[in-house]
N, C-alpha and C positions, 0 to 999 in steps of 0.2 A: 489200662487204656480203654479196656471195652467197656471200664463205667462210667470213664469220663463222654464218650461217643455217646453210650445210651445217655448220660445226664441232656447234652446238648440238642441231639437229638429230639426227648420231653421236654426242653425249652423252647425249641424252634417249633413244634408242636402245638405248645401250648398258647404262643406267640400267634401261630395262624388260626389257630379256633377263635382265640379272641378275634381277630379281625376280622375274621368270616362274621362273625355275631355284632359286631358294628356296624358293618358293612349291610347286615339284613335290617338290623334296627335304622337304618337311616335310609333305606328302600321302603320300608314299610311308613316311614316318615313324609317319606317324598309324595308316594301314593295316597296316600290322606292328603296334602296337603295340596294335590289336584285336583280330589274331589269335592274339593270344600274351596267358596270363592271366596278373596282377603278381603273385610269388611274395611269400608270406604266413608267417610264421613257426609253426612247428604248434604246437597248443594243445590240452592234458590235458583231454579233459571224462569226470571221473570218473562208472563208472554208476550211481547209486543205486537200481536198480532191486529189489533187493533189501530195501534200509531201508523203501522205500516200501510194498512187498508185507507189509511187519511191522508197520508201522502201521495198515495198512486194516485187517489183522487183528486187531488191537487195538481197534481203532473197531468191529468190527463184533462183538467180544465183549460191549465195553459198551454197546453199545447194544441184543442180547440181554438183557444181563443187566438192565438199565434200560429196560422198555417203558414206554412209555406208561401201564399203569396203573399203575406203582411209581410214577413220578416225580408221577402227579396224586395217587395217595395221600399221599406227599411232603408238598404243596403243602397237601390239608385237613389235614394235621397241623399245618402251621404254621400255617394259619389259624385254628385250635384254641385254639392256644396265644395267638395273639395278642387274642383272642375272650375268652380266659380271664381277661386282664388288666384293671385297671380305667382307667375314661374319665380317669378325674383323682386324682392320687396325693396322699394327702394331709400337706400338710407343714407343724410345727409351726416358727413366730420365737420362741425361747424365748432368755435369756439366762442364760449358764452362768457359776458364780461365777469362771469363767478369763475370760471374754469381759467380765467387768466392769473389771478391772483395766485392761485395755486402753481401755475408754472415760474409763476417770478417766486416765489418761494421754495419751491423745491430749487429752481436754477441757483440761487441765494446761496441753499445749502452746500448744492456739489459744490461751489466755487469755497466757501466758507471747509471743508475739506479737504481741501484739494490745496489749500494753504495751510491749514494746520498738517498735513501730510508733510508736505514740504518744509514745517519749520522743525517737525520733529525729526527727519530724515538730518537736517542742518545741523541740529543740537548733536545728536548721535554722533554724523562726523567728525565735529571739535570737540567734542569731549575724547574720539578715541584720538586724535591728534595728539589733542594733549598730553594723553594717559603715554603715550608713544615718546612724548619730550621728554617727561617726565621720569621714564626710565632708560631713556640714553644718559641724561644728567647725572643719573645717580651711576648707571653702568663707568661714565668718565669719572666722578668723584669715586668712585670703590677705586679705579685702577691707578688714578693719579694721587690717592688723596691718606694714604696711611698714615704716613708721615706730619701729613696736615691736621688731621686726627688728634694725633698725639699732642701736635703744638697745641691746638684748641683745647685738648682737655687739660692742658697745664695753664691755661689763662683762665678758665673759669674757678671762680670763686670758691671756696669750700669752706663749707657751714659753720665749720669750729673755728676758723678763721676769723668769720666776720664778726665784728662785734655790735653787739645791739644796745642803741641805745634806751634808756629807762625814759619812758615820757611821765610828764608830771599830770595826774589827774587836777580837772580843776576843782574838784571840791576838794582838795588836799590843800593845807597851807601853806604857802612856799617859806621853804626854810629860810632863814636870813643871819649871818654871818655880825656878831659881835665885835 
């Protein structure tokens, strides 16, 4: 028992030296690799320091040239104009002899409509009238008519029955009796 204690023992041992020694190799890693900065790939940043200087310039012409009292002058001119205008414009419904043509045409159609509505609504109801005749008839012949059945298929004809006469083609020579 006490070799197997001492083997586990040397293994658990052994177990923590290794990882004390990882543990310092990856300390010693970390610390390099703070004193040293991660290289970065270099990057164009163009000056514009010029374009800039041209615009301010620009800005600051126009806004000489547009003080403040031009641009409120501006503004009562527009108010002026819109002062000038009236509260409510007045607008006549007048109907132009081009705009009549159109109302008797459109009128035309609702009417033209409004009758094909109505003939098809008509069709509808006699046909289902019908369909309605049509199977009370046959409701009455089912209940009356078995018997009547039966007589009917005893009067109709049967194939082997009938006899067919032979017709004579006319490019045939009609036979003729000695």
């Amino acid at each position: 028992m006490e070799r197997s204690n001492e083997k586990k023992k040397d293994i658990i041992d052994d177990v923590i030296e290794q990882s004390v020694q990882k543990n310092k190799s990856l300390l010693e890693q970390q610390a390099a690799s703070r004193d040293t900065l991660p290289e970065y790939p270099e990057v164009y940043i163009p000056d514009y320091s010029k374009e800039f200087r041209q615009i301010n310039e620009q800005l600051n012409k126009f806004n000489q040239n547009y003080e403040k009292e031009n641009i409120s002058r501006l503004f009562e001119q527009i108010d002026k104009k819109i002062d000038r205008m009236p509260d409510v414009i007045p607008v006549r419904h007048h109907l132009d002899p081009k705009s009549q043509w159109v109302l008797i045409i459109y009128f035309i159609l609702i009417v033209g409509v409004a009758v094909l509505t109505g003939t098809t609504i008509g069709y509808a109801t006699e046909s289902y009238l019908l369909k309605e005749q049509l199977k009370s008839k046959q409701a009455l012949s089912d209940d009356m008519g078995q018997a009547k059945d039966e007589k009917f298929q005893k009067n109709l004809p049967v194939r082997s029955k009938m006899k067919k006469k032979r017709r004579a083609h006319k490019t045939e020579p009609k036979k003729t009796s000695y």
